[in-house]
Chimera marker file (.cmm) of the C-alpha trace (Angstrom):
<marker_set name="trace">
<marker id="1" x="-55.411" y="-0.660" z="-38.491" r="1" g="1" b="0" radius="0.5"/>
<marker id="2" x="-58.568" y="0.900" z="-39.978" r="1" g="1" b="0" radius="0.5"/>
<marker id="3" x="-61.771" y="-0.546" z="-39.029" r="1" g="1" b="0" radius="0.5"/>
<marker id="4" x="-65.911" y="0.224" z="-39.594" r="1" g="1" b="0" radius="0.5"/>
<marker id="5" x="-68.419" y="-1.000" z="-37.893" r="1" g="1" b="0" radius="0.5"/>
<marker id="6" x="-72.297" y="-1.702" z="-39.117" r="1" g="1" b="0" radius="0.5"/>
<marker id="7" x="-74.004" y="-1.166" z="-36.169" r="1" g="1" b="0" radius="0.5"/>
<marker id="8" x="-76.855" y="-2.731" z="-36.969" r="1" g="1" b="0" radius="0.5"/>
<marker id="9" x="-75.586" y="-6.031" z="-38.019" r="1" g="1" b="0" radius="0.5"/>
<marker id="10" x="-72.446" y="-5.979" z="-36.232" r="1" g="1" b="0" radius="0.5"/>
<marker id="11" x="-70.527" y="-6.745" z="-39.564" r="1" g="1" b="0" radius="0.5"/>
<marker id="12" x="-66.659" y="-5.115" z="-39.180" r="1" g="1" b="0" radius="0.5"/>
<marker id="13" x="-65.149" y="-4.237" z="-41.664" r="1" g="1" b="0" radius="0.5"/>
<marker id="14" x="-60.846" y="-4.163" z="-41.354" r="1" g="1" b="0" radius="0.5"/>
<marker id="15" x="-57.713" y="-2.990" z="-43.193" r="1" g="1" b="0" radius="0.5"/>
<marker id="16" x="-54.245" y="-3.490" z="-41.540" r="1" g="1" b="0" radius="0.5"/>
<marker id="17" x="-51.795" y="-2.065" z="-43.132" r="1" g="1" b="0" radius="0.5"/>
<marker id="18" x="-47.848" y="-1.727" z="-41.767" r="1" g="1" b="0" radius="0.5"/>
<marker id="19" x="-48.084" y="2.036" z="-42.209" r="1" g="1" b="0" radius="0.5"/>
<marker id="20" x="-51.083" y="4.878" z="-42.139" r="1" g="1" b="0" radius="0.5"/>
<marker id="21" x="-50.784" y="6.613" z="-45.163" r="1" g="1" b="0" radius="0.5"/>
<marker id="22" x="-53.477" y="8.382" z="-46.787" r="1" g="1" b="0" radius="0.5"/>
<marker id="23" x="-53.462" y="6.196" z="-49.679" r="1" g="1" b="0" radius="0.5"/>
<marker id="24" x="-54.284" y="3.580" z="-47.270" r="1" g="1" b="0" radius="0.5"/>
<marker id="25" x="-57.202" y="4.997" z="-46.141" r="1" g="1" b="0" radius="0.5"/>
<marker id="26" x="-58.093" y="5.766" z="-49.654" r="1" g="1" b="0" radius="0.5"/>
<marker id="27" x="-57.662" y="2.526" z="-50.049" r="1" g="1" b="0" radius="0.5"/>
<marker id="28" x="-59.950" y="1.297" z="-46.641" r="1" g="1" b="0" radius="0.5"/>
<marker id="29" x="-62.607" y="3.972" z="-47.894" r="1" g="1" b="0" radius="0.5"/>
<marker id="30" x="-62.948" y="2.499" z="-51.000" r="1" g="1" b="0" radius="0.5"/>
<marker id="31" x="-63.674" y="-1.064" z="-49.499" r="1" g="1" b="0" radius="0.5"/>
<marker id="32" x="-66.238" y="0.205" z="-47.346" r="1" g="1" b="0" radius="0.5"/>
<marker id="33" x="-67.695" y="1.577" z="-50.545" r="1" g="1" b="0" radius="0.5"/>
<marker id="34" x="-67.505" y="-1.736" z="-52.428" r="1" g="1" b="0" radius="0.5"/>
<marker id="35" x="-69.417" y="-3.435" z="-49.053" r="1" g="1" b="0" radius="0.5"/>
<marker id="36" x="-71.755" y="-0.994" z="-48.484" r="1" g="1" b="0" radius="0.5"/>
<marker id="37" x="-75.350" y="-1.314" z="-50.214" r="1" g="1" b="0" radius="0.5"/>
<marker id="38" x="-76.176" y="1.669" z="-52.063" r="1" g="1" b="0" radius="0.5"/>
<marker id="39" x="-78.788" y="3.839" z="-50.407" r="1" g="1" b="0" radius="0.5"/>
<marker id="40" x="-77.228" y="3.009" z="-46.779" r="1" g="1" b="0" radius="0.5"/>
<marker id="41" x="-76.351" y="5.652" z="-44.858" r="1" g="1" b="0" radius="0.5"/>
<marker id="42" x="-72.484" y="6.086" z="-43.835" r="1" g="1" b="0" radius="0.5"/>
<marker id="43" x="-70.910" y="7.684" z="-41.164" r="1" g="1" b="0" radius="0.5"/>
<marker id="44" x="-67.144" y="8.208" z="-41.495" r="1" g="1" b="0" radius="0.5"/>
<marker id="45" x="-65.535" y="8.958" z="-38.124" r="1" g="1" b="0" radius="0.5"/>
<marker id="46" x="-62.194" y="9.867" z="-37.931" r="1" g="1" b="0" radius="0.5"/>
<marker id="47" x="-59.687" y="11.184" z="-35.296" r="1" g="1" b="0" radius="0.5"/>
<marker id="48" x="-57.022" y="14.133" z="-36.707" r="1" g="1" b="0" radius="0.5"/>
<marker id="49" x="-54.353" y="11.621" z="-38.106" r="1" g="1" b="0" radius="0.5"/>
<marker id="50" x="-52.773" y="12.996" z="-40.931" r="1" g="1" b="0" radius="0.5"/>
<marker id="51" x="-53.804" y="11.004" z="-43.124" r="1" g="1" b="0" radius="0.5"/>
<marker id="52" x="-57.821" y="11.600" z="-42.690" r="1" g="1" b="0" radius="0.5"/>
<marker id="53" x="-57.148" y="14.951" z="-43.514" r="1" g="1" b="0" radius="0.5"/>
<marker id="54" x="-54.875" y="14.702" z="-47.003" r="1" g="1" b="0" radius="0.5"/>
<marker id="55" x="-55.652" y="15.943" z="-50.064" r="1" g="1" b="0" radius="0.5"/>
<marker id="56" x="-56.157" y="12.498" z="-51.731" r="1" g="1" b="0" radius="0.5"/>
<marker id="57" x="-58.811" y="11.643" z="-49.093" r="1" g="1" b="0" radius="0.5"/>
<marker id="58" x="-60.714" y="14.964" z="-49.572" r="1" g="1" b="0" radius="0.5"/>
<marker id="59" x="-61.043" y="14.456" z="-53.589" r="1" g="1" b="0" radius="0.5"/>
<marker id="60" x="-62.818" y="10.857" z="-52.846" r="1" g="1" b="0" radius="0.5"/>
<marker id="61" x="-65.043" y="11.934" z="-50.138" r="1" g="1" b="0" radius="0.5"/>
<marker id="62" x="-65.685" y="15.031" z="-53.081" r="1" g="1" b="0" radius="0.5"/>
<marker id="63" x="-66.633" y="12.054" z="-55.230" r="1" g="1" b="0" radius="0.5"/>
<marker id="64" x="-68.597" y="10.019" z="-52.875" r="1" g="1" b="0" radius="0.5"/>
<marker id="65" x="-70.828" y="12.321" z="-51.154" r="1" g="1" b="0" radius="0.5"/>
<marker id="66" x="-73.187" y="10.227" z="-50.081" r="1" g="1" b="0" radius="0.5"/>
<marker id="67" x="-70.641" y="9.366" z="-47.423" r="1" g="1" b="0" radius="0.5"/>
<marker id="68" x="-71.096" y="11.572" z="-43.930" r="1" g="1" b="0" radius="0.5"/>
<marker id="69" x="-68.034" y="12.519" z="-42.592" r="1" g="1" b="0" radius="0.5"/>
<marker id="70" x="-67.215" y="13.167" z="-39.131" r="1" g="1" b="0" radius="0.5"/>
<marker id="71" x="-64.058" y="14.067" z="-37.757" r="1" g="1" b="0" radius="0.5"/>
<marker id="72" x="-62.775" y="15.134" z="-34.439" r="1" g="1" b="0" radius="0.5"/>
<marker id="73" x="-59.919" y="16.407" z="-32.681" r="1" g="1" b="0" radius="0.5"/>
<marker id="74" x="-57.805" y="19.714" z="-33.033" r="1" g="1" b="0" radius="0.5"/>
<marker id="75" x="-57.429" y="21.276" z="-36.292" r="1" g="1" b="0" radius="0.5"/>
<marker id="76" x="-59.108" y="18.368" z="-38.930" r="1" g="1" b="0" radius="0.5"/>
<marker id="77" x="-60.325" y="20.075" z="-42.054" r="1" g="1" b="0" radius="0.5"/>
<marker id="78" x="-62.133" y="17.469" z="-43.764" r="1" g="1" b="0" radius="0.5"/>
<marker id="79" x="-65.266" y="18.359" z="-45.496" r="1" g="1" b="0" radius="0.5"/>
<marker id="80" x="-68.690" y="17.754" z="-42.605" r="1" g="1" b="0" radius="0.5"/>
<marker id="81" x="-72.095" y="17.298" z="-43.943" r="1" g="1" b="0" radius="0.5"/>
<link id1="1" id2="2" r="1" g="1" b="0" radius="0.2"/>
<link id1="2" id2="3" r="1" g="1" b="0" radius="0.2"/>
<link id1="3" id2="4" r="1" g="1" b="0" radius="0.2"/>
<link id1="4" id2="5" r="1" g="1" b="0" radius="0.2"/>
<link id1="5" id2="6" r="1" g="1" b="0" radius="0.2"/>
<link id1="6" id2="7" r="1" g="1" b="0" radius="0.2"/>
<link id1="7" id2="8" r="1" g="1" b="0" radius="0.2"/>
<link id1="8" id2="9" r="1" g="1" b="0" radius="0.2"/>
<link id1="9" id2="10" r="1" g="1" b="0" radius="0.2"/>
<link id1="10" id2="11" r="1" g="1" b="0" radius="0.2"/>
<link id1="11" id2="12" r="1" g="1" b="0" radius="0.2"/>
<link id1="12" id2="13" r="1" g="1" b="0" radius="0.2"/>
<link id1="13" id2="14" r="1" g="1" b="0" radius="0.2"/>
<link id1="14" id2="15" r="1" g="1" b="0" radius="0.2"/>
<link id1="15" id2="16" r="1" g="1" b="0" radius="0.2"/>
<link id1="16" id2="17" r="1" g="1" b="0" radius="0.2"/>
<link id1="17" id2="18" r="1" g="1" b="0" radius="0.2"/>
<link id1="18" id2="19" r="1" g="1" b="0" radius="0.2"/>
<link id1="19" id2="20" r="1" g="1" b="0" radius="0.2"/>
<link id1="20" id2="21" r="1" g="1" b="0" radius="0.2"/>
<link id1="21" id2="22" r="1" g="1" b="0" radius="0.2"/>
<link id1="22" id2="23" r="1" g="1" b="0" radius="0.2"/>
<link id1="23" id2="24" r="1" g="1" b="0" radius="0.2"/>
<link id1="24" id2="25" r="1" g="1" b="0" radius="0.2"/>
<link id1="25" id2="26" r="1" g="1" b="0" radius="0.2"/>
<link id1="26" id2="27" r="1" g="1" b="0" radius="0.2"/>
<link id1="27" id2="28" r="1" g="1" b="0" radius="0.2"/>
<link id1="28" id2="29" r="1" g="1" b="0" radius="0.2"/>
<link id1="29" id2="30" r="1" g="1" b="0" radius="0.2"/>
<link id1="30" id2="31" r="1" g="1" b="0" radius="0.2"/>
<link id1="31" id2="32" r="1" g="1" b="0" radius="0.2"/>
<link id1="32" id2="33" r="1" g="1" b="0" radius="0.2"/>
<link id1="33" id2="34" r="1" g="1" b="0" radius="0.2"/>
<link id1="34" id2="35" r="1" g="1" b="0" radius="0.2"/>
<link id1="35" id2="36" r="1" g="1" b="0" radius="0.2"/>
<link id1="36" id2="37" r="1" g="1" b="0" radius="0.2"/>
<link id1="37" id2="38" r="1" g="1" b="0" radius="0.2"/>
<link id1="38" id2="39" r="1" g="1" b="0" radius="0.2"/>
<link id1="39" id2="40" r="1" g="1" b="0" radius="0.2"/>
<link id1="40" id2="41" r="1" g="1" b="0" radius="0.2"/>
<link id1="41" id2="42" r="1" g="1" b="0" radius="0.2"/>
<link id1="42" id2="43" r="1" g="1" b="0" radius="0.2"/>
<link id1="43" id2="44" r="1" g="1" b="0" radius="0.2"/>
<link id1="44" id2="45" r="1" g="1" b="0" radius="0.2"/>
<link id1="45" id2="46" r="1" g="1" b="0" radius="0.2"/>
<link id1="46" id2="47" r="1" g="1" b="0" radius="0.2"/>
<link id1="47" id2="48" r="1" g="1" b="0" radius="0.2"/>
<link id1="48" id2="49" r="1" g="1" b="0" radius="0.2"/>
<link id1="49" id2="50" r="1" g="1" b="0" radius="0.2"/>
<link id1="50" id2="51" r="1" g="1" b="0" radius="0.2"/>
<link id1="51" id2="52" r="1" g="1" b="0" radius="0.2"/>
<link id1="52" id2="53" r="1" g="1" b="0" radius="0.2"/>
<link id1="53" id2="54" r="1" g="1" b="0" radius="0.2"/>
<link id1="54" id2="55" r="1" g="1" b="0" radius="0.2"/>
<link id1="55" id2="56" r="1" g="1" b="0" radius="0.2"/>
<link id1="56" id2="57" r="1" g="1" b="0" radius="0.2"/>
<link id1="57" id2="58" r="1" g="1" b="0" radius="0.2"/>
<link id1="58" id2="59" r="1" g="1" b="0" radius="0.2"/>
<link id1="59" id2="60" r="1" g="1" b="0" radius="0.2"/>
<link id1="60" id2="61" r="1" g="1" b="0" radius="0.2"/>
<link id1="61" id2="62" r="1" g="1" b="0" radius="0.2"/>
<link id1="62" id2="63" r="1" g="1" b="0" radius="0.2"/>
<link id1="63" id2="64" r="1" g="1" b="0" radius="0.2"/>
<link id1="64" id2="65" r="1" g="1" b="0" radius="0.2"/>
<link id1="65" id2="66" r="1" g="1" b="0" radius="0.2"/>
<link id1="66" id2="67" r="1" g="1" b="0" radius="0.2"/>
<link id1="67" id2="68" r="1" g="1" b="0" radius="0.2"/>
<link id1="68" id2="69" r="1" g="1" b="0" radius="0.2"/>
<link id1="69" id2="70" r="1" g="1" b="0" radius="0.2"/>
<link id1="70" id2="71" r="1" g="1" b="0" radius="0.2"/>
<link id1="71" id2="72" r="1" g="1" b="0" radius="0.2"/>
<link id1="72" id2="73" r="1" g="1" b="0" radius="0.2"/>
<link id1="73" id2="74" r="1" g="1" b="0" radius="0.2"/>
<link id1="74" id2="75" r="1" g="1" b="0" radius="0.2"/>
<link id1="75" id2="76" r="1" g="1" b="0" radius="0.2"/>
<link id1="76" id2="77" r="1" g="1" b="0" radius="0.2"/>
<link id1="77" id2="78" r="1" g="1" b="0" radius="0.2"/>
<link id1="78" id2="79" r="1" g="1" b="0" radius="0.2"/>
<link id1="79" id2="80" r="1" g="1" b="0" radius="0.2"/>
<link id1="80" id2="81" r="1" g="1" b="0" radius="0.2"/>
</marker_set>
């Protein structure tokens, strides 16, 4: 499951998918994207799953960087702003 919160309305925003593939998240990335207005800020949080951290994910956030990314945990390369 992949999930994103607006905290100021509240609105969630949810992918399940049977297996956590980068493409998936790719995938869940892209639909934040699509129900996101433009100009509002967003802050990508992410724990060190292999899949926040492949290369397909890296060349979108490259693309979209107007998206803030944020990941924790031991040894996740993603790019930071």
């Amino acid at each position: 499951m992949f999930a994103a919160l607006n905290t100021a309305t509240g609105k969630v925003i949810g992918k399940l998918s049977a297996q956590h593939r980068a493409v998936d998240f790719r995938d869940f990335l892209d639909e934040i994207d699509r129900q996101t207005e433009p100009g509002l800020a967003v802050h990508v949080i992410c724990d060190n799953l292999s899949a926040h951290k492949a290369s397909v994910v890296h060349k979108w956030l490259l693309a979209h960087l107007s998206i803030r990314w944020r990941c924790g945990g031991f040894g996740c390369a993603a790019r930071a702003s």
